[in-house]
PLY file of the C-alpha trace (Angstrom):
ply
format ascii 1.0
element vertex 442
property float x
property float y
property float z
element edge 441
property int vertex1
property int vertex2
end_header
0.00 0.00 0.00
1.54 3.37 -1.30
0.46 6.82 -0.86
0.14 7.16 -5.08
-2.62 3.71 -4.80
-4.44 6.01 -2.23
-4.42 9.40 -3.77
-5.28 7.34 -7.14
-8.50 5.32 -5.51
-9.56 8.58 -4.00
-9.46 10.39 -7.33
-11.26 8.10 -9.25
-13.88 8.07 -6.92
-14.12 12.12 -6.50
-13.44 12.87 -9.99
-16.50 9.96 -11.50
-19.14 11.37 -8.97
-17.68 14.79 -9.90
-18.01 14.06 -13.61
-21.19 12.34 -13.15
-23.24 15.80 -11.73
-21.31 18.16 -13.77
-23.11 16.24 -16.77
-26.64 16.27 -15.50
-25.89 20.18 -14.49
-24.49 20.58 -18.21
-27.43 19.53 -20.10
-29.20 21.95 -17.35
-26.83 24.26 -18.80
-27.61 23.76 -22.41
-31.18 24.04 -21.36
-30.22 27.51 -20.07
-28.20 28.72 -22.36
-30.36 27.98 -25.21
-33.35 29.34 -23.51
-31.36 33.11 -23.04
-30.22 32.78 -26.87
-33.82 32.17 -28.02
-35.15 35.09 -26.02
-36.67 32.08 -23.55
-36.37 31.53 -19.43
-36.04 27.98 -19.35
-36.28 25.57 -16.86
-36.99 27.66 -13.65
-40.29 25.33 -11.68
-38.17 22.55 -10.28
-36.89 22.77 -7.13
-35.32 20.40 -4.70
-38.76 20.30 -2.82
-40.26 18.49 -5.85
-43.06 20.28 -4.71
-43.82 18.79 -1.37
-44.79 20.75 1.48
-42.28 19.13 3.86
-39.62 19.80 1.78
-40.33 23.80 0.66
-39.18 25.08 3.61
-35.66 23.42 3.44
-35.29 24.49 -0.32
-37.03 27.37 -0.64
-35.76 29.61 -3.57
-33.94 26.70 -5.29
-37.10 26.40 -7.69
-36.80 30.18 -9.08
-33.50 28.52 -10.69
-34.98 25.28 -11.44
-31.87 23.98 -10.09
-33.92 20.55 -9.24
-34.74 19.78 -12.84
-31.60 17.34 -13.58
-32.84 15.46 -10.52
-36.79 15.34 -11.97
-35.45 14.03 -15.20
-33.26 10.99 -13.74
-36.12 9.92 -12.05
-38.22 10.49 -14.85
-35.59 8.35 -17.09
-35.64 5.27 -14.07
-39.42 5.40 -14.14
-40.07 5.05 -18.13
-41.42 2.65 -19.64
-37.97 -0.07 -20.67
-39.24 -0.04 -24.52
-37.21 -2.56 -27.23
-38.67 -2.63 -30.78
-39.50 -5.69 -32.42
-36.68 -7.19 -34.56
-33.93 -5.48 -32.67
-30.97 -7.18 -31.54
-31.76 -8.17 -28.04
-28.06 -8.19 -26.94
-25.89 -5.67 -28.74
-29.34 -3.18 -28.40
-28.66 -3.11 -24.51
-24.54 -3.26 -24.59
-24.35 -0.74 -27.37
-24.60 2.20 -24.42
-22.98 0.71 -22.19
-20.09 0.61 -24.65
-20.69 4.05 -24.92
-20.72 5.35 -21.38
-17.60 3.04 -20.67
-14.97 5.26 -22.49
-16.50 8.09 -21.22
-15.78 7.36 -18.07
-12.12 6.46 -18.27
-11.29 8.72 -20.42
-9.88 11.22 -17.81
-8.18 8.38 -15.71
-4.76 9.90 -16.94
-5.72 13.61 -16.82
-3.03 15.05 -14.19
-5.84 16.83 -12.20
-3.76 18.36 -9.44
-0.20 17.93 -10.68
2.04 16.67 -8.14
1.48 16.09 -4.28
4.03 15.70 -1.33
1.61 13.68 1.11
2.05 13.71 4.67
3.43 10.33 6.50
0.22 8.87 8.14
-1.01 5.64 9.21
-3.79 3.48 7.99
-5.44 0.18 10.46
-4.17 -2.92 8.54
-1.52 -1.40 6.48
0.90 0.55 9.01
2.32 3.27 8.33
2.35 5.13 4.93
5.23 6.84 4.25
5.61 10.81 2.63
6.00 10.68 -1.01
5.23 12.81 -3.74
2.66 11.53 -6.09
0.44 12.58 -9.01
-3.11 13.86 -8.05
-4.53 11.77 -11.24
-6.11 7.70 -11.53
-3.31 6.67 -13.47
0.76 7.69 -13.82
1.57 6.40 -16.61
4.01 7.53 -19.37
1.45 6.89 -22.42
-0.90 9.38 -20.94
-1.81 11.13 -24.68
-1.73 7.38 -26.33
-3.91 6.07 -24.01
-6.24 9.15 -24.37
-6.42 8.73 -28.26
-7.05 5.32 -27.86
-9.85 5.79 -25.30
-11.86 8.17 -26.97
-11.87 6.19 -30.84
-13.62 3.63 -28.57
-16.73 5.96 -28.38
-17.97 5.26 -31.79
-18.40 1.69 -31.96
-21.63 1.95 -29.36
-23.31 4.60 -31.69
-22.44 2.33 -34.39
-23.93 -0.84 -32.65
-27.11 0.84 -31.73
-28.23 2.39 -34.68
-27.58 -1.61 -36.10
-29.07 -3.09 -33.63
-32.47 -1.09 -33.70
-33.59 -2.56 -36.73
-34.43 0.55 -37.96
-33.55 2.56 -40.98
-33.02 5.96 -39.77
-30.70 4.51 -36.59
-28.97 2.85 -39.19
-27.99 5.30 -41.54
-27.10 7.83 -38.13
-24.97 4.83 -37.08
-23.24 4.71 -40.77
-22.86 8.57 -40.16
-21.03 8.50 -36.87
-18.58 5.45 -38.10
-17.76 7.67 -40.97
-17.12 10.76 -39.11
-15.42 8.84 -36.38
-12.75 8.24 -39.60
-12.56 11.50 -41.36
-11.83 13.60 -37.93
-9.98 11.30 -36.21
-7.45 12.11 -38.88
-7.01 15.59 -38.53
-7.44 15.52 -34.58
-3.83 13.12 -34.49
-1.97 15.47 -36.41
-3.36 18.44 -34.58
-1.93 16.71 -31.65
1.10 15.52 -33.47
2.19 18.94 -34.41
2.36 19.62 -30.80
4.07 16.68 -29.66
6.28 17.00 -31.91
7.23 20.72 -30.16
7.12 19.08 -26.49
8.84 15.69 -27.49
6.77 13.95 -25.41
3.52 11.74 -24.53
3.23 12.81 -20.83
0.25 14.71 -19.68
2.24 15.89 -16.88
5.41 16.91 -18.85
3.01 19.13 -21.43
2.09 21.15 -18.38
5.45 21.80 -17.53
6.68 22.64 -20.69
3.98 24.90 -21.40
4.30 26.53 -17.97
8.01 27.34 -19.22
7.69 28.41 -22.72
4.15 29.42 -22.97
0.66 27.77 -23.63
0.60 25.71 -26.92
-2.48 27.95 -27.54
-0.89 30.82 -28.36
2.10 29.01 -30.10
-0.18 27.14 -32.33
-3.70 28.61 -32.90
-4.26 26.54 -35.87
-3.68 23.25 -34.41
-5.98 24.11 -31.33
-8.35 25.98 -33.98
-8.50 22.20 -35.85
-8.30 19.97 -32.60
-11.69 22.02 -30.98
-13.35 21.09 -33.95
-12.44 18.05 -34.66
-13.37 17.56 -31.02
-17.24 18.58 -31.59
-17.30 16.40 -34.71
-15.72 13.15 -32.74
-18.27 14.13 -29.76
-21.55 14.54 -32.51
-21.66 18.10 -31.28
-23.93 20.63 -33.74
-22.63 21.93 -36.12
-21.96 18.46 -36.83
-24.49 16.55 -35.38
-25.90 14.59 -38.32
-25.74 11.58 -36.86
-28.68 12.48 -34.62
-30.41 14.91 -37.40
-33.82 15.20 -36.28
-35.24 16.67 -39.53
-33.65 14.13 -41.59
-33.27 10.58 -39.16
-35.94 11.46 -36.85
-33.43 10.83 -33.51
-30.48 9.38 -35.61
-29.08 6.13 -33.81
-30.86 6.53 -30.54
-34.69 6.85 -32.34
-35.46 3.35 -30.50
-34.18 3.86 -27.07
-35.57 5.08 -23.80
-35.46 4.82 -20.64
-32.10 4.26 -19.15
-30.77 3.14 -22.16
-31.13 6.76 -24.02
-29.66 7.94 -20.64
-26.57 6.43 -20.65
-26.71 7.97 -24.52
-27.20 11.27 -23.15
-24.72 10.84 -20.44
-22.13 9.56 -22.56
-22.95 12.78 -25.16
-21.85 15.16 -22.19
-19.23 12.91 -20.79
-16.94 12.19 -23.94
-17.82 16.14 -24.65
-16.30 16.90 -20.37
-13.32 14.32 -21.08
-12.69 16.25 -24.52
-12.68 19.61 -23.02
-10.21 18.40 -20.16
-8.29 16.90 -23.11
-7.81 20.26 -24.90
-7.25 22.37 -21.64
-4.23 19.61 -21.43
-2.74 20.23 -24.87
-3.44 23.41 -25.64
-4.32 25.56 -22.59
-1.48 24.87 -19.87
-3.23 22.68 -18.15
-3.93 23.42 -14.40
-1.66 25.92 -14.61
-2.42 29.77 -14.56
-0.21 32.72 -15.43
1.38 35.24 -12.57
-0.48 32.35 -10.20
1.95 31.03 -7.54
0.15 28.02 -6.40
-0.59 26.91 -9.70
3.04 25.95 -10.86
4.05 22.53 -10.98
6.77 23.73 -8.09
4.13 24.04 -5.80
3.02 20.40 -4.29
1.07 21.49 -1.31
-2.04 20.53 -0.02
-3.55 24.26 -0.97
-1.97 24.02 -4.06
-2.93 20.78 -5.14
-6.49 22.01 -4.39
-6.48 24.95 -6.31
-5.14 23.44 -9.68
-7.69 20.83 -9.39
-10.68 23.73 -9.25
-8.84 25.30 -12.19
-8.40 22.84 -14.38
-11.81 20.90 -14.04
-12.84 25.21 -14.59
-11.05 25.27 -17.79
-12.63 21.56 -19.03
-16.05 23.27 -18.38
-15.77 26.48 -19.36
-14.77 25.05 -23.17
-18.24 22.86 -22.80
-19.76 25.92 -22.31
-18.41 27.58 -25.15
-19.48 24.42 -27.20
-23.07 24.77 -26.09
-23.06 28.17 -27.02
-21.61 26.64 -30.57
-24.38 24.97 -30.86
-26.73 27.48 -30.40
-25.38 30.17 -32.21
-23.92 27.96 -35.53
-26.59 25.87 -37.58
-26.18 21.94 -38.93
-24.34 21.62 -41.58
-25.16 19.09 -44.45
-24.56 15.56 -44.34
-21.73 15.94 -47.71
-20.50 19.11 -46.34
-19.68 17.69 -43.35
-17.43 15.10 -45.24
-15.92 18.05 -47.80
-14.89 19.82 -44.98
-12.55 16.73 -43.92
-11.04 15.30 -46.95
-10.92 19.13 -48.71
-10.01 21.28 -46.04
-9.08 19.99 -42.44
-6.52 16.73 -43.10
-4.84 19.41 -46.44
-4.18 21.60 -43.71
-3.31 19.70 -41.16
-0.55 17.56 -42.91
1.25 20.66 -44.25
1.01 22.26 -40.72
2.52 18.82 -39.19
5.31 19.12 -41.81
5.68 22.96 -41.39
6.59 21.42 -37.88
8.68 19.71 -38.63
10.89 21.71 -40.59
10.53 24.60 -37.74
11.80 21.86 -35.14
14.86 20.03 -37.32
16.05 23.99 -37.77
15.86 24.61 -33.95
12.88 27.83 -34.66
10.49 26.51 -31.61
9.93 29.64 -29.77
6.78 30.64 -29.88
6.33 33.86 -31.57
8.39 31.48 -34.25
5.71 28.81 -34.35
3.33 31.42 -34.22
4.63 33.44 -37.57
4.53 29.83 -39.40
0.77 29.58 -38.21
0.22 33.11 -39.74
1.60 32.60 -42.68
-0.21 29.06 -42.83
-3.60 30.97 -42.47
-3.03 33.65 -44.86
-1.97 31.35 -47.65
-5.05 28.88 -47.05
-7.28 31.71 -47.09
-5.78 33.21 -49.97
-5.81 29.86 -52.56
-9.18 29.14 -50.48
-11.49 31.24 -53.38
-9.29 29.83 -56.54
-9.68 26.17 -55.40
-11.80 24.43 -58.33
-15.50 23.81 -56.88
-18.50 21.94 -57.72
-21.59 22.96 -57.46
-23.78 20.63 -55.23
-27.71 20.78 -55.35
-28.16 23.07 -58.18
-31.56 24.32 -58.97
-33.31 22.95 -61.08
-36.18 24.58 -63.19
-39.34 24.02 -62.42
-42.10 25.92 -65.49
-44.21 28.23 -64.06
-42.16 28.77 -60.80
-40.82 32.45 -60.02
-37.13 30.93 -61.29
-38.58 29.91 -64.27
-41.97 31.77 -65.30
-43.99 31.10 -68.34
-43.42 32.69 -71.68
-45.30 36.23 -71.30
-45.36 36.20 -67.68
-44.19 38.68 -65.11
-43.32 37.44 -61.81
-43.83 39.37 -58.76
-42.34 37.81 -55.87
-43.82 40.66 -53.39
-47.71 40.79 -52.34
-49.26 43.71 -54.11
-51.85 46.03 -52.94
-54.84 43.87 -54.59
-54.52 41.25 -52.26
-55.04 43.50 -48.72
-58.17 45.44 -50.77
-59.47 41.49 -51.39
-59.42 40.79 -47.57
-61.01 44.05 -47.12
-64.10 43.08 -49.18
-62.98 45.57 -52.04
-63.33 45.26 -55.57
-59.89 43.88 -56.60
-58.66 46.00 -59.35
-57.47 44.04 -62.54
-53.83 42.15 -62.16
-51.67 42.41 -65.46
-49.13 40.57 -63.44
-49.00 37.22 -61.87
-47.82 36.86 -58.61
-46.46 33.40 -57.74
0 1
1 2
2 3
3 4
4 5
5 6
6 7
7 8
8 9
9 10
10 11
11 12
12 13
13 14
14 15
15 16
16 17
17 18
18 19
19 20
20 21
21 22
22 23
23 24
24 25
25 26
26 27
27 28
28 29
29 30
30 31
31 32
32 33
33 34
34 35
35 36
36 37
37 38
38 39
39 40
40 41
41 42
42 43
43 44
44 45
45 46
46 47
47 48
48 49
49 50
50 51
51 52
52 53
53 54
54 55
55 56
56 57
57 58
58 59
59 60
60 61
61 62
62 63
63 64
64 65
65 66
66 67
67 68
68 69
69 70
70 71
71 72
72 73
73 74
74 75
75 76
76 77
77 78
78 79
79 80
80 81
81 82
82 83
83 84
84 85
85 86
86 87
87 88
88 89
89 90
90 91
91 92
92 93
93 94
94 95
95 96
96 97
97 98
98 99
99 100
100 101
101 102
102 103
103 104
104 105
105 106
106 107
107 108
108 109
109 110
110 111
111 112
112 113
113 114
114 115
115 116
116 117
117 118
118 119
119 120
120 121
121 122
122 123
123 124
124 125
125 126
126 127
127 128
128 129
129 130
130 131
131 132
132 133
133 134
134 135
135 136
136 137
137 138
138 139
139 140
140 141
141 142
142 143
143 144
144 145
145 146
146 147
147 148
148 149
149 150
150 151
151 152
152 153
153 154
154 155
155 156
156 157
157 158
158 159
159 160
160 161
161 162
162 163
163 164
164 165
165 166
166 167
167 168
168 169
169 170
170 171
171 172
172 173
173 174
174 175
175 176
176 177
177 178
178 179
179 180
180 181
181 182
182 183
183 184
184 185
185 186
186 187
187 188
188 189
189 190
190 191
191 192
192 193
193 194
194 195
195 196
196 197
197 198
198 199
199 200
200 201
201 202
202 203
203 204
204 205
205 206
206 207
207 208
208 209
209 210
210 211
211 212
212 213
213 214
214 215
215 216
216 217
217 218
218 219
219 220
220 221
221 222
222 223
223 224
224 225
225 226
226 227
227 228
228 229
229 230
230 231
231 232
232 233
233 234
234 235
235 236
236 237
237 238
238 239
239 240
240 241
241 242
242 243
243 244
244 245
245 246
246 247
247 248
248 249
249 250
250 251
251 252
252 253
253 254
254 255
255 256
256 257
257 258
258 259
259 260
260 261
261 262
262 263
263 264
264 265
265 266
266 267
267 268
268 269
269 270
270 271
271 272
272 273
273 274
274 275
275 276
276 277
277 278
278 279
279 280
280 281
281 282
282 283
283 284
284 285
285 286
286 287
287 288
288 289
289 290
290 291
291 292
292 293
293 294
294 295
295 296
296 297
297 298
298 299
299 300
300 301
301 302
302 303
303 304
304 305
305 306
306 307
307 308
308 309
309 310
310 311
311 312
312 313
313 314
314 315
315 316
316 317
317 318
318 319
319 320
320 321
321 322
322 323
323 324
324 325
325 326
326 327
327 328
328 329
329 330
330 331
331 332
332 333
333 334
334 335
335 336
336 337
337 338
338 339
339 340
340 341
341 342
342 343
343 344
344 345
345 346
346 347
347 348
348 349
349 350
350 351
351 352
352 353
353 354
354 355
355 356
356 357
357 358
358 359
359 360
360 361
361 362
362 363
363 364
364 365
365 366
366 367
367 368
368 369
369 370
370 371
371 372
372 373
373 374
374 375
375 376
376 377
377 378
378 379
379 380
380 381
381 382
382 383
383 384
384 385
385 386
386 387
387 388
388 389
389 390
390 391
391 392
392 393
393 394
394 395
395 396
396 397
397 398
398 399
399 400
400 401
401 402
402 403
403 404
404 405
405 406
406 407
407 408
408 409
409 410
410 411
411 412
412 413
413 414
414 415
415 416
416 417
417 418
418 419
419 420
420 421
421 422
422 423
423 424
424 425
425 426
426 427
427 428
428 429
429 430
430 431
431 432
432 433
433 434
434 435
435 436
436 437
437 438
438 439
439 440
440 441
């Protein structure tokens, strides 16, 4: 028994229960936020009292907020009705979320939370005494930590893909054949996102990015680009809108989860917010230093004290959901994009990019230029010259219109179209004598 095993146990189980309410208060969030961007209050009945009288009294004001709703819809999930259609898959229709929720949930396990810890020597009944030692406030040390995380979250995909299968149903199916080949496209440019930057830091170590970026500056502001492609990547991988066509409800009804309830759209729904949490902690990692926080004593990796420790945990789990927040607001703000757009904006744009930034890397580090206001020129100059070939590019013109006679793009021979309503048509509701029309309005 070792002071890292305890301070591991003890973070898994803070960080899943932590993880666990933060998603049932972020789709409370989403609720929210979509509700003050549509000119809406949103949820604001529920309480904690769930209105009994006993209970108003303890939690009155709570339901101004409706701060109890996340609460009224778990037990509203537990109590419906457990509904499988007929001809689905009785197996892989109940593992499919579970093998959703499961990567979601150890995702994180190598996230280095609180950086390192010099624990106290104290005793335990059964084991003796533990000795001081100076461990890593995360559920796993380990030396693969960005591996691991790569690996973890490709895992994701095969549960959407299994359910919309295993629904026997059509529109499940084709949001299941959706994800699988989303999952493919942007996973591609996501790895070399990341590869441009390990390439910088010269290593896989969650911990050792932190450090590096707490000495030469946050990878944000050395490469934009790379963070600019990894965030969105990191809504497509998570089926976040603008890229959520794997749950289009105007085209697949639901997408892959159009056949579940109950608990089993839960875990779904869960998994949505978790993978979208474990994402977000991801790209604070990588891109935004981490725990750490400039001119902030107590958040350098020097500091390993108990008040320390506790204040880069609040900062970094801060950072992971203030970028879900910012995705929410994506997705409020930026409408779907088509199913073939979607695609185009892999193959065409994002992995193009991303391959000549990773070599652009490469060059900078063989010549020794990884400072970075150095990196950042070479992202510049990136930008400007795909934004400058951008409107020369050959195109093709998808979904062109096609005449239909006697349509305002396509009138009859002799007639005038006139799109706007004219003055006739108010006198007609007004009882009046319409006047006679030498124009057609269509």
């Amino acid at each position: 028994m070792t002071a890292q095993f305890i301070v591991s146990a003890t973070v898994i189980l803070i960080v899943i229960h932590l993880i666990l309410v933060s998603v049932a208060y972020l789709v409370y969030a989403e609720r929210k936020v979509s509700a003050y961007i549509q000119d809406r209050i949103g949820p604001n009945r529920v309480g904690f009292d769930f209105g009994l009288p006993a209970l108003q009294k303890l939690f009155r004001g709570f339901g101004f907020w409706g701060l109890g709703q996340p609460l009224a819809d778990g037990i509203k999930f537990l109590l419906k009705e457990d509904y499988k259609p007929r001809g689905a898959d009785p197996a892989l229709f109940t593992f499919a979320p579970i093998a959703v929720i499961i990567p979601a949930l150890i995702g994180w396990a190598v996230i280095p939370w609180g950086g390192y810890w010099v624990t106290p020597e104290f005793s335990l009944p059964f084991f003796g005494t533990i000795e001081s030692e100076k461990v890593l406030v995360g559920a796993a040390n380990i030396n693969i930590g960005v591996v691991y995380l790569l690996a973890v979250a490709s895992l994701g995909v095969y549960g959407v893909a299994l359910g919309g299968w295993a629904s026997n149903n059509k529109y499940s199916f084709l949001g299941g054949l959706r994800a699988t080949a989303g999952m493919i496209s942007y996973e591609i440019p996501m790895g070399l996102s990341l590869l441009a930057i390990l390439l910088v830091a010269g290593t896989v170590v969650p911990q050792r990015l932190i450090e590096i970026q707490v000495q030469d500056g946050w990878f944000v502001v050395a490469q934009p680009l790379a963070a600019l492609l990894f965030l969105v990547c990191m809504l497509a991988e998570a089926n976040r809108a603008p890229f959520d066509n794997a749950e289009a409800e105007q085209e697949l009804v639901g997408g892959f989860h159009t056949e579940y309830s109950s608990m089993r759209f839960a875990l779904y729904f869960l998994a949505e917010y978790g993978h979208l949490l474990t994402s977000a902690a991801f790209l604070a990692l990588v891109f935004l230093g981490g725990y750490h926080l400039p001119f902030i004593a107590l958040t350098d990796p020097a500091a390993t004290g108990l008040l320390a420790m506790l204040t880069k945990f609040t900062v970094f789990f801060a950072k992971a959901i203030g970028i879900v927040l910012f995705a929410i607001v994506i997705r409020w703000t930026v409408p779907r994009i088509r199913w073939d757009q979607v695609m185009k904006l892999a193959w065409n744009d994002l992995i193009p990019v991303s391959i000549v930034l990773v070599v652009l890397t490469s060059a900078m580090v063989y010549q020794g230029w990884t400072a970075w206001w150095q990196l950042l020129v070479m992202n510049a100059a990136l930008g400007f010259v795909v934004m400058a070939i951008q409107p020369v590019l050959p195109k093709q013109r998808l979904n062109r219109r096609v005449p239909l006679r006697g349509s305002r793009f396509s009138p009859l021979e002799g007639e005038v179209v006139q799109a706007a309503a004219s003055p006739t048509h108010a006198a007609d509701d007004l009882g009046a004598v319409p006047q006679e029309r030498e124009t057609v309005g269509v």
